[in-house]
N, CA and C atoms as an extended XYZ file, in Angstrom:
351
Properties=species:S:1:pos:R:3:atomname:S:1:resname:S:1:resid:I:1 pbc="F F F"
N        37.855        7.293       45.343 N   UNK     1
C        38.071        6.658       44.060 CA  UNK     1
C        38.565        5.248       44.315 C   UNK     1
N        37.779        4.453       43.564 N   UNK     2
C        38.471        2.771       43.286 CA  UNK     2
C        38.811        2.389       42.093 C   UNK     2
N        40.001        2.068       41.870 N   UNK     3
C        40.729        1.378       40.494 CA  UNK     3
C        41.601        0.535       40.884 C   UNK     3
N        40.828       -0.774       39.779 N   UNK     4
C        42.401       -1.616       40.350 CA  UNK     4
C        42.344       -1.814       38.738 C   UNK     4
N        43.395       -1.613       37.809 N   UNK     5
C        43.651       -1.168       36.708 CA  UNK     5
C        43.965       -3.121       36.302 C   UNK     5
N        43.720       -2.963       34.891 N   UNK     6
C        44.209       -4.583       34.468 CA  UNK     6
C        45.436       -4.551       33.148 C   UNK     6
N        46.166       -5.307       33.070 N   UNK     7
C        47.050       -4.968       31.956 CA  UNK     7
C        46.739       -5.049       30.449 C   UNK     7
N        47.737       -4.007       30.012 N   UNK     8
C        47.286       -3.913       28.494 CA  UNK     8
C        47.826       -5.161       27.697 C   UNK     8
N        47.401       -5.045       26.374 N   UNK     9
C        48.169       -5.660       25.329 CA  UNK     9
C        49.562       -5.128       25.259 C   UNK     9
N        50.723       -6.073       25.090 N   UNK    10
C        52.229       -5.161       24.520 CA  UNK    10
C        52.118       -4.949       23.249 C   UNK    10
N        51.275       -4.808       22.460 N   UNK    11
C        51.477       -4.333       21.144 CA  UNK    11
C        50.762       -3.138       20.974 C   UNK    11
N        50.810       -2.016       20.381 N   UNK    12
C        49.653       -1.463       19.822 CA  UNK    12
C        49.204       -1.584       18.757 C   UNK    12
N        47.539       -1.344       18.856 N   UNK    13
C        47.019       -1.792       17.282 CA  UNK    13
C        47.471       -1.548       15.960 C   UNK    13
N        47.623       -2.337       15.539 N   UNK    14
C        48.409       -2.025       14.086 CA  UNK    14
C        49.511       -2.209       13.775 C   UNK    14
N        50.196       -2.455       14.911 N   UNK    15
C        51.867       -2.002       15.150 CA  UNK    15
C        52.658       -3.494       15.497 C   UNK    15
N        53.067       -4.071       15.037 N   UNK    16
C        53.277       -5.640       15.521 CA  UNK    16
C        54.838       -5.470       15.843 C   UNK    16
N        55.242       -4.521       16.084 N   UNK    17
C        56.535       -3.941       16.380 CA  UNK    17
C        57.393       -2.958       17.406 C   UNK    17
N        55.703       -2.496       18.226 N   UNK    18
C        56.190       -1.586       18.935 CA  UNK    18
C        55.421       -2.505       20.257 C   UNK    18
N        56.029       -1.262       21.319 N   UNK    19
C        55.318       -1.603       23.116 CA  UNK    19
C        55.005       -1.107       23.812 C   UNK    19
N        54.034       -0.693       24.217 N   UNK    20
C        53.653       -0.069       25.514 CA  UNK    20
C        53.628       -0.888       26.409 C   UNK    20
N        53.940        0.047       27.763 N   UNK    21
C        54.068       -0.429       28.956 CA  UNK    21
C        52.251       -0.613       28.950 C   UNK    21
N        52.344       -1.875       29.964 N   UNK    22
C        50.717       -2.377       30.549 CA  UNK    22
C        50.287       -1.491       31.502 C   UNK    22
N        49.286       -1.565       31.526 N   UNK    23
C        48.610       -0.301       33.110 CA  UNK    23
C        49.195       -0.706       34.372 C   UNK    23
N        49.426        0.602       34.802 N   UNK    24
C        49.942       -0.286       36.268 CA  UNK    24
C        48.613       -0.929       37.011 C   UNK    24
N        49.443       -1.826       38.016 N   UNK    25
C        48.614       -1.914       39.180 CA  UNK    25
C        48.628       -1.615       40.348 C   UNK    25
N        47.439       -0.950       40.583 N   UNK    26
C        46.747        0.060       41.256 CA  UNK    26
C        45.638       -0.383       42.275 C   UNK    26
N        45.783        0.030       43.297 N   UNK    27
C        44.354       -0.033       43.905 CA  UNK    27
C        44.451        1.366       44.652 C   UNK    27
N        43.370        2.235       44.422 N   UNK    28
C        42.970        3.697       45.247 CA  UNK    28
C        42.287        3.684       46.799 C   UNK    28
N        42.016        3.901       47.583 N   UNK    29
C        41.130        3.740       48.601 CA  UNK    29
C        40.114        4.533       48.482 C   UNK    29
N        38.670        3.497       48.944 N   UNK    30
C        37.782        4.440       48.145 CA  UNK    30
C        37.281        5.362       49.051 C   UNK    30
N        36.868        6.999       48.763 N   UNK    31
C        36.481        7.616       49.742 CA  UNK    31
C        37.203        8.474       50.520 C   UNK    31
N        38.328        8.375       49.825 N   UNK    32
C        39.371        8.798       51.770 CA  UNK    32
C        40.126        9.774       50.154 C   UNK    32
N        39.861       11.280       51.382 N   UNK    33
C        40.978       12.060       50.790 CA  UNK    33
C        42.019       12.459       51.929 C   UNK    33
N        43.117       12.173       51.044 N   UNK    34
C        44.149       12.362       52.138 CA  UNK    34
C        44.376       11.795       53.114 C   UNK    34
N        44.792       10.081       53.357 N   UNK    35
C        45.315       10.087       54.401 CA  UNK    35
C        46.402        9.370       54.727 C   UNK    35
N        46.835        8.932       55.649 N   UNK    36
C        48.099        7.966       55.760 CA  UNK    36
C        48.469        7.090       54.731 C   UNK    36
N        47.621        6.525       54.102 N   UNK    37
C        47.517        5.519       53.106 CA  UNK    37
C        46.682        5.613       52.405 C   UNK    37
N        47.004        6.233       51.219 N   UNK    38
C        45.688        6.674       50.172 CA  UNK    38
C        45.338        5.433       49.238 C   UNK    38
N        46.160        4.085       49.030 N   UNK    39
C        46.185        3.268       47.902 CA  UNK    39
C        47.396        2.464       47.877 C   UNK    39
N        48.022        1.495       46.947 N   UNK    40
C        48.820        0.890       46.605 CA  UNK    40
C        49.301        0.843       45.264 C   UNK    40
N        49.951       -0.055       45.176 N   UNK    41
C        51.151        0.308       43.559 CA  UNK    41
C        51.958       -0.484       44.087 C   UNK    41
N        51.959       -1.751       42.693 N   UNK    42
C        52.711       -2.717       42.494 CA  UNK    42
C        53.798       -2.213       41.098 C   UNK    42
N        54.713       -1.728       41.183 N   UNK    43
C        55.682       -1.442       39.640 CA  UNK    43
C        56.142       -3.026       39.295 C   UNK    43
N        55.722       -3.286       38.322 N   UNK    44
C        56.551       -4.225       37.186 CA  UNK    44
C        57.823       -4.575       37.149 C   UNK    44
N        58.878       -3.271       37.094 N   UNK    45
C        60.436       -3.467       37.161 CA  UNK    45
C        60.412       -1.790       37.634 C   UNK    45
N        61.991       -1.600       37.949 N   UNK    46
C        62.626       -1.173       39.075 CA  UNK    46
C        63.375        0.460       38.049 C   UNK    46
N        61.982        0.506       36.647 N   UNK    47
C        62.517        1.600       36.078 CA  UNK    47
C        61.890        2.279       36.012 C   UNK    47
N        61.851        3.534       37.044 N   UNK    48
C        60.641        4.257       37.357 CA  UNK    48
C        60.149        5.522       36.278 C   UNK    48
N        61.457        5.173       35.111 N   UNK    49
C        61.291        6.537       33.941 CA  UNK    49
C        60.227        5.503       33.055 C   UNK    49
N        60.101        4.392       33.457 N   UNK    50
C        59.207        3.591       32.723 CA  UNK    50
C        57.801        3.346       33.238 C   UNK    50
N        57.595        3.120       34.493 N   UNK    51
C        56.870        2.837       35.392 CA  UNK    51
C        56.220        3.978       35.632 C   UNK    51
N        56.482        5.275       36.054 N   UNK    52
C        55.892        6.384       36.689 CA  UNK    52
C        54.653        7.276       35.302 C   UNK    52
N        55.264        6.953       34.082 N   UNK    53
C        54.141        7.918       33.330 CA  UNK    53
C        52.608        7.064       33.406 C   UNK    53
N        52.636        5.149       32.964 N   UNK    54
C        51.748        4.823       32.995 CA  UNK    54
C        50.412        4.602       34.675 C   UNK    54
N        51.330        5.266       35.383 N   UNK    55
C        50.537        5.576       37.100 CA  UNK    55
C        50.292        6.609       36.860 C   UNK    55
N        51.317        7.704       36.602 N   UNK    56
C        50.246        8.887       36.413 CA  UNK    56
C        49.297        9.197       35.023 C   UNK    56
N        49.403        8.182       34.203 N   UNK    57
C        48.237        8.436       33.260 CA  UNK    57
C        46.991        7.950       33.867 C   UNK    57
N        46.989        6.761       34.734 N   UNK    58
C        45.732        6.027       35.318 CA  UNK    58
C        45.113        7.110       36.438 C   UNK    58
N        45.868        7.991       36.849 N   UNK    59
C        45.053        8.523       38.050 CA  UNK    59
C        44.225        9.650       37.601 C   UNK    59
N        42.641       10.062       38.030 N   UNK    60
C        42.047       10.878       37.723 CA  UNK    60
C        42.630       12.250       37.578 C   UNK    60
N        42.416       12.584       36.210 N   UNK    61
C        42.816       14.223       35.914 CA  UNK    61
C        41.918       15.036       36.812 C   UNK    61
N        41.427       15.011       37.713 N   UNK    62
C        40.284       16.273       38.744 CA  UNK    62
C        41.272       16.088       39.800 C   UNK    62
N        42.430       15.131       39.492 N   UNK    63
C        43.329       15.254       41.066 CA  UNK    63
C        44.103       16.232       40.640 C   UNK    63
N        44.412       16.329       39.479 N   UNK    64
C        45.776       17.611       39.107 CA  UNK    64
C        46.704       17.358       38.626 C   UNK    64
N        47.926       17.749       37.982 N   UNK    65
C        48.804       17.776       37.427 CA  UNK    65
C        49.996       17.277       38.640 C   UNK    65
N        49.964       15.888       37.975 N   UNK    66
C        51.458       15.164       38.770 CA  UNK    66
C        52.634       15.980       38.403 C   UNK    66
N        52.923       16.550       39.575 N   UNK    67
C        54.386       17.905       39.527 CA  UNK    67
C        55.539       17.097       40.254 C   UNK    67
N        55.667       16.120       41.254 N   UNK    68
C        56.666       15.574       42.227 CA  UNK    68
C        56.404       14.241       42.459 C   UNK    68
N        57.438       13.447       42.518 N   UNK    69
C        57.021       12.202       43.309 CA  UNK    69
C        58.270       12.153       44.286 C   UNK    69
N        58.215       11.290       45.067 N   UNK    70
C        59.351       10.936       46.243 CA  UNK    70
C        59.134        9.291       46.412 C   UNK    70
N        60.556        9.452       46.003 N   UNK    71
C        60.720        7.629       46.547 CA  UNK    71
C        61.736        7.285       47.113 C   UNK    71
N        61.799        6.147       48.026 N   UNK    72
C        62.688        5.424       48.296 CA  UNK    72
C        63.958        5.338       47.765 C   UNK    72
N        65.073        5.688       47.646 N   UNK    73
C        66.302        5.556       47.604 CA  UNK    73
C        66.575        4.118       47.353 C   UNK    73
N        66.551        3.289       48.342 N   UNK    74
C        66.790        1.987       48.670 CA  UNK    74
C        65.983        1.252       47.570 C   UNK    74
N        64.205        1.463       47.283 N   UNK    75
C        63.608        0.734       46.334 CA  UNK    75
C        64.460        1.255       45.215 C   UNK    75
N        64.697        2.635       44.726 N   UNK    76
C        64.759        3.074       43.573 CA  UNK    76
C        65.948        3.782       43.300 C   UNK    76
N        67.008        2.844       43.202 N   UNK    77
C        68.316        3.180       43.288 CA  UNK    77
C        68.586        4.361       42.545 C   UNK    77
N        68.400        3.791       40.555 N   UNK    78
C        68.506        4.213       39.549 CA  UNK    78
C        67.680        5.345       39.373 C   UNK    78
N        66.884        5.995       39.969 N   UNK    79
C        65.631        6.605       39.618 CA  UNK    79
C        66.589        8.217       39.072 C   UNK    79
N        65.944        8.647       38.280 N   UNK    80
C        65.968       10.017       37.320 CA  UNK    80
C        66.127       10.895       37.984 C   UNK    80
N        66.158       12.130       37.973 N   UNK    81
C        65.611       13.340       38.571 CA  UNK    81
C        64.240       13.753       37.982 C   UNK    81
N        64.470       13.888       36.784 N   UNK    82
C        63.059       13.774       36.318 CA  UNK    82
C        62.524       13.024       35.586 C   UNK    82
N        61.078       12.810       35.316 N   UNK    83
C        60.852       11.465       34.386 CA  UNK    83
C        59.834       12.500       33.638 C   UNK    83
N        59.463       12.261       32.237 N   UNK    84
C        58.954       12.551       31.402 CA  UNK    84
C        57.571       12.385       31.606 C   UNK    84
N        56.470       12.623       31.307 N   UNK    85
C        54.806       12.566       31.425 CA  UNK    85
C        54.826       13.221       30.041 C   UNK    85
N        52.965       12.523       29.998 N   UNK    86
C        52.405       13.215       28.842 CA  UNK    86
C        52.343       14.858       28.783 C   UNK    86
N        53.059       15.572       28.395 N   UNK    87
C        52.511       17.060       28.453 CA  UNK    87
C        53.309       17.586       29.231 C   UNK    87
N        54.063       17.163       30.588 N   UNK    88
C        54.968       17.512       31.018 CA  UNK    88
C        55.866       16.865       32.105 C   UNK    88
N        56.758       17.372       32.821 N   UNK    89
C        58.229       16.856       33.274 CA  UNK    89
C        57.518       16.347       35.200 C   UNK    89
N        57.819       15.872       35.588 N   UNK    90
C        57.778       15.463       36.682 CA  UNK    90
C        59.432       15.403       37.307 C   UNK    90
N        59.496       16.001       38.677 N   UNK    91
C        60.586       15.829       39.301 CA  UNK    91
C        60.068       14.935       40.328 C   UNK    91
N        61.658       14.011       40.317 N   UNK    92
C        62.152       12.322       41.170 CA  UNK    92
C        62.704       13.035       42.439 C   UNK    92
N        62.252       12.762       43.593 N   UNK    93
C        62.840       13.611       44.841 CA  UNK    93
C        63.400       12.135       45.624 C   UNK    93
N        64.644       11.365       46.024 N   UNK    94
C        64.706       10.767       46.507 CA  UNK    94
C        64.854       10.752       47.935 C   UNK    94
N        64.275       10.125       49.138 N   UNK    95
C        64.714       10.400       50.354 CA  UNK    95
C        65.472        8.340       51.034 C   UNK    95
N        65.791        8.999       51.648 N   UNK    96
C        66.591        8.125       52.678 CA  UNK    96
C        65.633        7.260       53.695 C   UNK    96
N        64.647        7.612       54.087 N   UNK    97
C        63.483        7.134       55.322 CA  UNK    97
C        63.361        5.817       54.916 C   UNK    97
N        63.663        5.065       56.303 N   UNK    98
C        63.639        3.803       56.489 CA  UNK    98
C        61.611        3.660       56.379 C   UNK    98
N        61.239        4.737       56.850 N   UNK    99
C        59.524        4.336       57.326 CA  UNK    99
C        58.985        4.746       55.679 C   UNK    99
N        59.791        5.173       54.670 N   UNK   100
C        59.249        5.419       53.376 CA  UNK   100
C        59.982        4.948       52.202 C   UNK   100
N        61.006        3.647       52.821 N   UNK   101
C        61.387        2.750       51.837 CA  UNK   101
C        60.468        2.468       50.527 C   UNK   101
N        59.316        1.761       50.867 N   UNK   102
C        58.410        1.002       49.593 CA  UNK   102
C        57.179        1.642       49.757 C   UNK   102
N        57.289        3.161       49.494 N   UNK   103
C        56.800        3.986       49.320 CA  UNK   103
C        56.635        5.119       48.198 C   UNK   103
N        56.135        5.305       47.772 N   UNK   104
C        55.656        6.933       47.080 CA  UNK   104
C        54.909        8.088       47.222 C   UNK   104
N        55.412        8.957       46.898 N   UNK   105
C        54.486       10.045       47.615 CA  UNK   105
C        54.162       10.641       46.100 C   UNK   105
N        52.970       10.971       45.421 N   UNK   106
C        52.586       11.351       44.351 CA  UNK   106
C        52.080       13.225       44.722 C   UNK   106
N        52.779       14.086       44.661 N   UNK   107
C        52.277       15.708       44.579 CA  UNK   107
C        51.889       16.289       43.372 C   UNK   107
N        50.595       16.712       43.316 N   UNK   108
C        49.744       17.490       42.424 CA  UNK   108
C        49.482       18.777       42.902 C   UNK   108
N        50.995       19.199       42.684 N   UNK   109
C        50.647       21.039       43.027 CA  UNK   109
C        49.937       21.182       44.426 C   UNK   109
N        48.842       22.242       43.881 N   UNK   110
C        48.069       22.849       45.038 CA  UNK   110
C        47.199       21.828       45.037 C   UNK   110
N        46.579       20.668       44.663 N   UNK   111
C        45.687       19.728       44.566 CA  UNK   111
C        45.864       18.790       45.852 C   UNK   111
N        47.218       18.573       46.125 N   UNK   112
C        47.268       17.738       47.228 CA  UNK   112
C        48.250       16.474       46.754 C   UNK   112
N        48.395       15.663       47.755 N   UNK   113
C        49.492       14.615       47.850 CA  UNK   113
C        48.642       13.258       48.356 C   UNK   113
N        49.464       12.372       47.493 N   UNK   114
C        48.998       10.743       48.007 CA  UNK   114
C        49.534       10.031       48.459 C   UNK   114
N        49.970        9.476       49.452 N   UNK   115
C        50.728        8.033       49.372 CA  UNK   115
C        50.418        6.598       49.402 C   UNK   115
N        51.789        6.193       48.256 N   UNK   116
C        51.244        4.915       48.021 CA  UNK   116
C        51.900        3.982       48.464 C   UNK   116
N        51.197        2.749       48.547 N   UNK   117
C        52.716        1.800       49.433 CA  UNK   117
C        52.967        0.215       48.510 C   UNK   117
């Protein structure tokens, strides 16, 4: 899969009052399941209860239901335990690894795992 996602409007239609977050940006690697480096991810700001639903709305539903992510400690001080998604809860696993600082690890159940850098 290749996506490099472009940003939205902050308004929604109709609504000259409200905001959605813009799409993240994304790039997938195309072809490659599973490997050291599946893709990238640039977050906006440093609020991942903000940041994390519009990444997992962009990624193909045939990958599975985003159940876990793992991040950086160090990037993501503030980060949740869990962050909210469309439909359901995602758990924030933070680790300590210097080699997975500016990193994410995205888990979809039995579907498999990505990382992004």
């Amino acid at each position: 899969m290749d996506a490099i996602t472009q940003p939205a409007e902050g308004t929604a239609p109709g609504d000259g009052h409200s905001y959605r977050m813009p799409l993240p940006r994304l790039r997938l690697t195309p072809d490659v399941s599973h490997g050291p480096l599946d893709g990238a991810w640039w977050p906006r700001c440093d609020a991942l209860e903000l940041e994390l639903p519009a990444l997992v709305g962009s990624l193909d539903p045939s990958l599975g239901t985003v159940t876990r992510v793992t991040v950086g400690a160090a990037a993501w001080p503030d980060a949740p335990q869990e962050v909210m998604a469309p439909g359901h809860v995602i758990e924030v696993v933070l680790t300590d690894s210097a080699a997975e600082a500016h990193a994410i690890t995205v888990d979809c159940g039995t579907v498999g795992r990505w990382e992004l850098w």
